[in-house]
GUKEKE-842671 format. One line per 4 residues: number of its first residue (from 1); their letters; for each residue x, y, z of C-alpha. Coordinates in steps of 0.2 Angstrom, whole numbers, plus 2048, in hexadecimal, padded with zeros to 3 digits. Example, Ala and Ser with C-alpha at 12.3 -4.5 7.8 and 13.67 -1.06 7.14 Angstrom:
1	AS	83E 7EA 827 ~ 844 7FB 824
END
This chain:
1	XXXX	7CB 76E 821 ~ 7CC 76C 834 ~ 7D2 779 83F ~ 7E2 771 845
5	XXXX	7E3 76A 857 ~ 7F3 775 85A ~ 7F8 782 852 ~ 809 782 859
9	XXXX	80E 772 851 ~ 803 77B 840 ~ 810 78A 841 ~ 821 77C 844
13	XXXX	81C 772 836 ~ 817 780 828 ~ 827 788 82D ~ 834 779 82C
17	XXXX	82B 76F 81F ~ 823 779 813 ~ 82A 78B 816 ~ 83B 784 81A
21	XXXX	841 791 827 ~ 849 794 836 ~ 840 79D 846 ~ 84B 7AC 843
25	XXXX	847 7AE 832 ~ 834 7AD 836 ~ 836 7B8 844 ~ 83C 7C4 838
29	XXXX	831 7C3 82B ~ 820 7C6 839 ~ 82A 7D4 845 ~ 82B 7C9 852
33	XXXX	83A 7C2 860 ~ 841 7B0 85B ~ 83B 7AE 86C ~ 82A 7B2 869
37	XXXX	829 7A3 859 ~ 82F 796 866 ~ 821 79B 873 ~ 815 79C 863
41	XXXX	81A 78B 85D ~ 819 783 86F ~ 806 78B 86F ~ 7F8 77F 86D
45	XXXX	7EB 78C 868 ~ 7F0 79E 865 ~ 7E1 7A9 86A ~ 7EA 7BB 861
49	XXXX	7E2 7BA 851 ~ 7EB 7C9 849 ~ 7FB 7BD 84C ~ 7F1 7AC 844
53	XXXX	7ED 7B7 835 ~ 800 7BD 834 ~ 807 7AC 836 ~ 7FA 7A3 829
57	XXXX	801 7B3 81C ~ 814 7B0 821 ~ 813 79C 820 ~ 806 79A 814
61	XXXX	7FB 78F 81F ~ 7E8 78A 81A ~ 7DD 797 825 ~ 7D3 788 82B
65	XXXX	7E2 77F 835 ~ 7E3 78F 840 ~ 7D0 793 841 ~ 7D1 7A1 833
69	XXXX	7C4 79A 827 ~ 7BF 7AA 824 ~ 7CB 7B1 81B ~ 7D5 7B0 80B
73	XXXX	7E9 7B1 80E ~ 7F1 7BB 802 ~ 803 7B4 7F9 ~ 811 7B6 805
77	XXXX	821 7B8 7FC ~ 82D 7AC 7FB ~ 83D 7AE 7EE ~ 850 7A8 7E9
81	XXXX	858 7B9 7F1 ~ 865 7C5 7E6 ~ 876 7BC 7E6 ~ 885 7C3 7EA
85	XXXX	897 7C0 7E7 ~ 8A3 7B8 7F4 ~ 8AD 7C5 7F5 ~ 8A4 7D7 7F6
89	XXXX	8AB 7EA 7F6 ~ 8A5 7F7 802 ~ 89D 809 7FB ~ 8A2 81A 7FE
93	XXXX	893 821 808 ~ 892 82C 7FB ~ 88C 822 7EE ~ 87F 819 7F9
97	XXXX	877 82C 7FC ~ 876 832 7EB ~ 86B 821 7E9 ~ 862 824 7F8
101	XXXX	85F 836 7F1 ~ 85A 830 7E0 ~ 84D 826 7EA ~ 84A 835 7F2
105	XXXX	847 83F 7E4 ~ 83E 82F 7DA ~ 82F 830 7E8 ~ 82D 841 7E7
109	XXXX	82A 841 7D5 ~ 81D 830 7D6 ~ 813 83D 7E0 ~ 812 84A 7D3
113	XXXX	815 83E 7C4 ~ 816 82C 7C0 ~ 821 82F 7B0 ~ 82D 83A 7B8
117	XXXX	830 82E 7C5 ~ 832 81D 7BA ~ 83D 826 7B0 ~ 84D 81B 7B0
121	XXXX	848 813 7C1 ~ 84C 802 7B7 ~ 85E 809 7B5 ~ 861 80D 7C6
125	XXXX	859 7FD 7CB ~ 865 7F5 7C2 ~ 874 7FF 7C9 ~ 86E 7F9 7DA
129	XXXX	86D 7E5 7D6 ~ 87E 7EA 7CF ~ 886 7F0 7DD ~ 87E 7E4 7E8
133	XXXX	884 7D5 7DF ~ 894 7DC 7E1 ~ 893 7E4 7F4 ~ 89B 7E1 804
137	XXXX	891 7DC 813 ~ 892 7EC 81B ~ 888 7F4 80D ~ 87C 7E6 808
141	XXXX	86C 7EC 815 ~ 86C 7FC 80D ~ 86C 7F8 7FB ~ 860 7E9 7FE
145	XXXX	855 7F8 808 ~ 858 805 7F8 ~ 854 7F7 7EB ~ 844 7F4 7F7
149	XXXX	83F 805 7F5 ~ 841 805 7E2 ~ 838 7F6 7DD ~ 828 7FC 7E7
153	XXXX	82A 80D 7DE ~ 82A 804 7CE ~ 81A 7FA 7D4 ~ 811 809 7D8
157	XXXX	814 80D 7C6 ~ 80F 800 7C1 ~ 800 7FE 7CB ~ 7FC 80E 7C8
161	XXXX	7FA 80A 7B2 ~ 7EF 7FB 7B7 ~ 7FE 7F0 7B2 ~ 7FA 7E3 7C3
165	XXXX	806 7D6 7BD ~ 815 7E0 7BD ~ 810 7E9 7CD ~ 80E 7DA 7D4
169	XXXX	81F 7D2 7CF ~ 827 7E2 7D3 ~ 81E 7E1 7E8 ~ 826 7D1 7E8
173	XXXX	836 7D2 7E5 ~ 836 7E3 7F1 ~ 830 7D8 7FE ~ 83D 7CB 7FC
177	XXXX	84B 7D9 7FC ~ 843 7E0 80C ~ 843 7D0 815 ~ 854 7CE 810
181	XXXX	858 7DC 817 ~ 851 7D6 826 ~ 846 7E6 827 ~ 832 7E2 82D
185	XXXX	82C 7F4 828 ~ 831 7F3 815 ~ 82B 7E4 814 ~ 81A 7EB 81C
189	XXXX	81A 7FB 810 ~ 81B 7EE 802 ~ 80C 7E3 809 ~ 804 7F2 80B
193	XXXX	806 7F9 7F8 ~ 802 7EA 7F2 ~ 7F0 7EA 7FC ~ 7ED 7FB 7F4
197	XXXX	7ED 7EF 7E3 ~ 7E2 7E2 7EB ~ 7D5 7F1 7EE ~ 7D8 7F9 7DB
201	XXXX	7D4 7E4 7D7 ~ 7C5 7E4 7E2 ~ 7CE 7D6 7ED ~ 7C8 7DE 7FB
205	XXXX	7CA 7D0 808 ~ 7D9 7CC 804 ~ 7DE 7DF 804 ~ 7DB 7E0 815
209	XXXX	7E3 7CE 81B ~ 7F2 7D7 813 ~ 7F0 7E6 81D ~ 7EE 7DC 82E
213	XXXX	7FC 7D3 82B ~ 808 7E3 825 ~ 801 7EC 836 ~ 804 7DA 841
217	XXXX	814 7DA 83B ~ 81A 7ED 83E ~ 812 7EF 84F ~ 825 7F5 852
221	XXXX	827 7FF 843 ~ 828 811 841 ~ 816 81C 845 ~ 819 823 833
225	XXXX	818 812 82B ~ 809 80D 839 ~ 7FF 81C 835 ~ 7FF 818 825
229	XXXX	7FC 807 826 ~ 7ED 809 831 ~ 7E7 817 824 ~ 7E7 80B 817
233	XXXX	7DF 7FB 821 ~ 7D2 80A 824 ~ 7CD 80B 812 ~ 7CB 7F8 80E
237	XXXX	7C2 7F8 81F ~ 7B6 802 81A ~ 7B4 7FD 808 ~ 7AE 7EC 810
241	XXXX	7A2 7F6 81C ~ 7AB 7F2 82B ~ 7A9 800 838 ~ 7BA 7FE 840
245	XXXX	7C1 807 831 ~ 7BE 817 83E ~ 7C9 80E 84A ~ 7D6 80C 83F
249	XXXX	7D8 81D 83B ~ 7D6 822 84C ~ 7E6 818 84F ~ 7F0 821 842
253	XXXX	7EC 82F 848 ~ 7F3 82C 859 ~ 801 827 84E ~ 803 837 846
257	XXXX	808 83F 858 ~ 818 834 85A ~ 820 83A 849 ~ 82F 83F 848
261	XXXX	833 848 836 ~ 844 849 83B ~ 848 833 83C ~ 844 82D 82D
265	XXXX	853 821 828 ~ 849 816 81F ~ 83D 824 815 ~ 82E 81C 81B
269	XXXX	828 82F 821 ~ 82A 834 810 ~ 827 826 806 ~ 816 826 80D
273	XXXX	810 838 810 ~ 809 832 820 ~ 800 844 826 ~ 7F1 849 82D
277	XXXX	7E9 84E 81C ~ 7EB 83A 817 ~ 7E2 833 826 ~ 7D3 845 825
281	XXXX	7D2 83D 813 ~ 7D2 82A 819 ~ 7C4 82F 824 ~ 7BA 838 815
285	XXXX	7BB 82C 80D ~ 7B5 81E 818 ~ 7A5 827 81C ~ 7A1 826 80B
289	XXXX	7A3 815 80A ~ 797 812 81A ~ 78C 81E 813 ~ 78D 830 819
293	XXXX	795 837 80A ~ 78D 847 815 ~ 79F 846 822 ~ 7A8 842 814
297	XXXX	7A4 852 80A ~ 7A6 85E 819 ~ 7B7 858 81A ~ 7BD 858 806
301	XXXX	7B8 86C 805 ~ 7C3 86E 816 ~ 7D3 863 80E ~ 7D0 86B 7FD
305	XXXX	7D4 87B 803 ~ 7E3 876 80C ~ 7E8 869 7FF ~ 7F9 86E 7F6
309	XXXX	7F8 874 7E3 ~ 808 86A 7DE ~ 802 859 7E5 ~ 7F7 854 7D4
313	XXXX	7F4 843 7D8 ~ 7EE 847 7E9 ~ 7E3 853 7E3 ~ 7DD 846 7D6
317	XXXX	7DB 83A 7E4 ~ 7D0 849 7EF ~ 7C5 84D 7DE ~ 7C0 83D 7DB
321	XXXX	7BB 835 7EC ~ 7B1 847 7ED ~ 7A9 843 7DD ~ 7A4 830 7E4
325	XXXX	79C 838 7F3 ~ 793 846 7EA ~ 78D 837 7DE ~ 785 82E 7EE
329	XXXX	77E 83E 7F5 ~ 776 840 7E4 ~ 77F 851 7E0 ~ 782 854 7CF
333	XXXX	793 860 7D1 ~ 79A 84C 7D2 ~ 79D 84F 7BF ~ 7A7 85F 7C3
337	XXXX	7B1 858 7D1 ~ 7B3 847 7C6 ~ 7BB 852 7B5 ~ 7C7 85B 7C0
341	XXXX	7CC 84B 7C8 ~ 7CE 844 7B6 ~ 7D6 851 7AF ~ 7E5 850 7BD
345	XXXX	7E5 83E 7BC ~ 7E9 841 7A8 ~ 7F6 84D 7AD ~ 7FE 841 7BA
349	XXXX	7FC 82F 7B0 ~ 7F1 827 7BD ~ 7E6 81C 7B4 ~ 7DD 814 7C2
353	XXXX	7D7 825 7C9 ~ 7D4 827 7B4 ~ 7C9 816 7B5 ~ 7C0 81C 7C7
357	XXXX	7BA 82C 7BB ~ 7B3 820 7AE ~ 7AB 816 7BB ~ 7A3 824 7C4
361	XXXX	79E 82B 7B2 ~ 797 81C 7AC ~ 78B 818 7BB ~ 787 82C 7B9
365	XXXX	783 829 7A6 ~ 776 81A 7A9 ~ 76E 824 7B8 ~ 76D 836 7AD
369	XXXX	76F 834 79F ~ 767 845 799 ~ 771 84F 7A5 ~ 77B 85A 79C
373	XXXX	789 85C 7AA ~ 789 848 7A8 ~ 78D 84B 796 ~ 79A 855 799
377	XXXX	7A3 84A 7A4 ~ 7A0 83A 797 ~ 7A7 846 78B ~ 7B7 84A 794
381	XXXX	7BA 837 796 ~ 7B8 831 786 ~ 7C6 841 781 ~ 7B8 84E 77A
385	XXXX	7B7 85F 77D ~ 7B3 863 790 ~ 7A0 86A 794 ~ 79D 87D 799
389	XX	798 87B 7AD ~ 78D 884 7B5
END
């Protein structure tokens, strides 16, 4: 396919004819002005390529016909939104902060464990559509927001127990609540937890299309939810060997200095643990994947003395990716750092940092097969007694 002539008339067309919606409600699905749609749409080639990529997710447009043949554009999501009555009642503001404390509490428990936190989440979901059915407009944003929030939780569950489908049904309907809420960085957190997926998946390429276009479209947003957008797009970066992984991380960084702890409406801060230990372990971990595991490892013995105790999938997270660089540095205390990882990622549920173990364990098993620590660890996977180290 041809790269289209102009891309103005691309952008009108796919928006009227296919997409079926108004400049406002592009506008508000990319983070941009009404203003800025009409001056896009006029334009006969539009040099940004960070905004081409953005529109081609948003309208569902062929790469090709705006010079992006390059790419693969991930599924923009498109759905019939939650119906309300005619006639709505408003909330007490009570009522609308226990949910917003339940959700509170629900992320705070995903960290430590993922069965503490899906416990009844698909009843309070439920409440939620409830209320939101029968809502006035005054309260509608919020509970659209809540109910957001909720479903991504349940797709990090999800996710997290390698059940893709749901996660993936679950990412879309928080993006459609977010975008009728008309809120850009919701929707961007949810783009961003999907391409976490994508990268579990080994869709690299489209991983990181997800995360330009979650960081295109939140240039505006808070630094908490840019930091950790960047820190993400990092990692899929440098999984693909692309050196700017490094800038990215520089840039959330310089993020990190604009955070305010203290505005947080939207729980983006805390919803994201955007901290300087997340981006010093985003950094580890893309020298590993360009190949100097050796900057990688200074820097896990500095975080795992600072790391807290409580946070278990964290410190699954740390022992693993320590294990990988170990393996690439050919050090065989991998197998140590991989059983503590395992035995945390038991403790917590997470089967994908489960899976990562057997990975790492199997590749260790057909290189050593007569090393005794690589028994162990081979041990301690298939559920045997754990090996003595030494």
């Amino acid at each position: 396919m041809q790269e289209a002539s102009h891309h103005g008339q691309v952008i009108r067309e796919y928006r009227e004819s296919r997409a079926g919606i108004t400049q406002e409600e592009l506008a508000r699905r990319i983070g941009k002005s009404r203003r800025t749609i009409i001056s896009l749409e006029q334009t006969a080639r539009i040099g940004d390529l960070k905004v081409r990529r953005t529109l081609a997710w948003a309208l569902q447009i062929p790469p090709a016909l705006l010079g992006l043949s390059d790419i693969v554009v991930p599924e923009a999501v498109v759905l019939t939104p939650v119906e309300s009555t005619s006639e709505g009642r408003n909330l007490s503001r009570m009522v609308l902060e226990t949910f917003t404390e339940n959700l509170r509490m629900r992320l705070d428990l995903y960290y430590l464990s993922a069965v503490s936190a899906d416990k009844n989440l698909n009843s309070q979901i439920q409440a939620l559509t409830q209320l939101l059915q029968k809502s006035g407009q005054r309260d509608r944003g919020v509970l659209l927001k809540l109910l957001s929030h909720n479903y991504q939780i349940k797709g990090m569950i999800a996710r997290d127990q390698l059940d893709f489908k749901t996660a993936e049904q679950c990412f879309k309907q928080a993006s459609l609540l977010a975008q009728e809420a008309a809120c850009v960085e919701l929707n961007a957190l949810t783009m961003a937890r999907k391409a976490v997926m994508y990268i579990w998946q080994e869709r690299f390429k489209e991983a990181a299309q997800l995360y330009e276009a979650a960081r295109e479209i939140a240039r505006r947003g808070s630094p908490a939810l840019r930091a950790h957008l960047a820190t993400g797009h990092a990692e899929v970066q440098g999984i693909l060997g692309d050196q700017s992984c490094l800038v990215s991380l520089t840039e959330a960084r310089n993020m990190l200095k604009r955070l305010d702890p203290e505005d947080d409406p939207l729980l983006l801060l805390h919803s994201t643990r955007t901290s300087e230990r997340a981006i010093n372990d985003g950094w580890s971990q893309c020298h590993t994947f360009l190949g100097k595991p050796e900057i990688a490892l200074e820097s896990y013995e500095k975080s795992e003395q600072l790391l807290d105790p409580s946070l278990a999938r964290m410190r699954a997270r740390l022992y693993i990716q320590q294990a990988e660089a170990l393996f690439i540095s050919r050090d065989m205390s991998c197998c140590f750092y991989a059983e503590e990882g395992l035995k945390l990622a038991r403790a917590v549920g997470s089967q994908y940092n489960i899976w990562r173990v057997k990975q790492l364990a199997s590749k260790l098993g057909s290189k050593f097969p007569a090393d005794d620590r690589v028994k162990g660890l081979l041990k301690a996977v298939n559920g045997k007694s754990v090996t003595v180290w030494y």
